[in-house]
N, C-alpha and C positions, 0 to 999 in steps of 0.2 A: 802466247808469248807476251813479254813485258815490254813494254818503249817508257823511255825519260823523256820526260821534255827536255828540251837541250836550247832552245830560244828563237826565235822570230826571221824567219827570214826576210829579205828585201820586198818582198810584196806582204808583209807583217802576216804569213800564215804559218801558225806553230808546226815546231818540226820537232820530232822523237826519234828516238835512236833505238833499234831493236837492241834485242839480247847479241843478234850474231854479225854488228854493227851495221845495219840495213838500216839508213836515213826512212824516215815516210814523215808527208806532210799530211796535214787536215785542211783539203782545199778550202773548206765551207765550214766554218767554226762556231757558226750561231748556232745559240744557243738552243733553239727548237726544231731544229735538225740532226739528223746522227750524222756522227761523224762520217766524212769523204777520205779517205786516209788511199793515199797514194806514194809509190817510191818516187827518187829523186833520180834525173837521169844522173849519171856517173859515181852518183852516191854523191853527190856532192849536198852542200848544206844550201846553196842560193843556187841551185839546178833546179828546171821547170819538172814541174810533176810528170810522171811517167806511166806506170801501169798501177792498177788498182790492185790494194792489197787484200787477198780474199782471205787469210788467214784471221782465225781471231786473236785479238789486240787489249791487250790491258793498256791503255794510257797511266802513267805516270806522272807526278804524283793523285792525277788528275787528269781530266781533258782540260785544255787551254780553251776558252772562247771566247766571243766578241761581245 
């Protein structure tokens, strides 16, 4: 599945938007780590991370990192 970046939230960790509008964030965005990619509670865009996405993930356009 695809995710956009879509921009930074309040604690400045990039947030992507699936295909079937499911918010996930990338808890831990350094660089020499893999991506931590978690949903958002309520789907919201500045909601605390939720449950781990186990699905695989294309970031778009790119991964965002620190």
């Amino acid at each position: 599945m695809n995710a956009k970046f879509i921009g930074m939230d309040s604690w400045d960790r990039p947030v992507y938007e699936c295909e079937d509008e499911t918010l996930i964030k990338d808890i831990d965005s350094r660089a020499d780590r893999p991506p931590a990619l978690y949903t958002s509670v309520n789907n919201a865009f500045d909601g605390e991370p939720d449950m781990p996405v186990k699905k695989d993930i294309t970031l778009l356009p790119q991964r965002i990192i620190w």
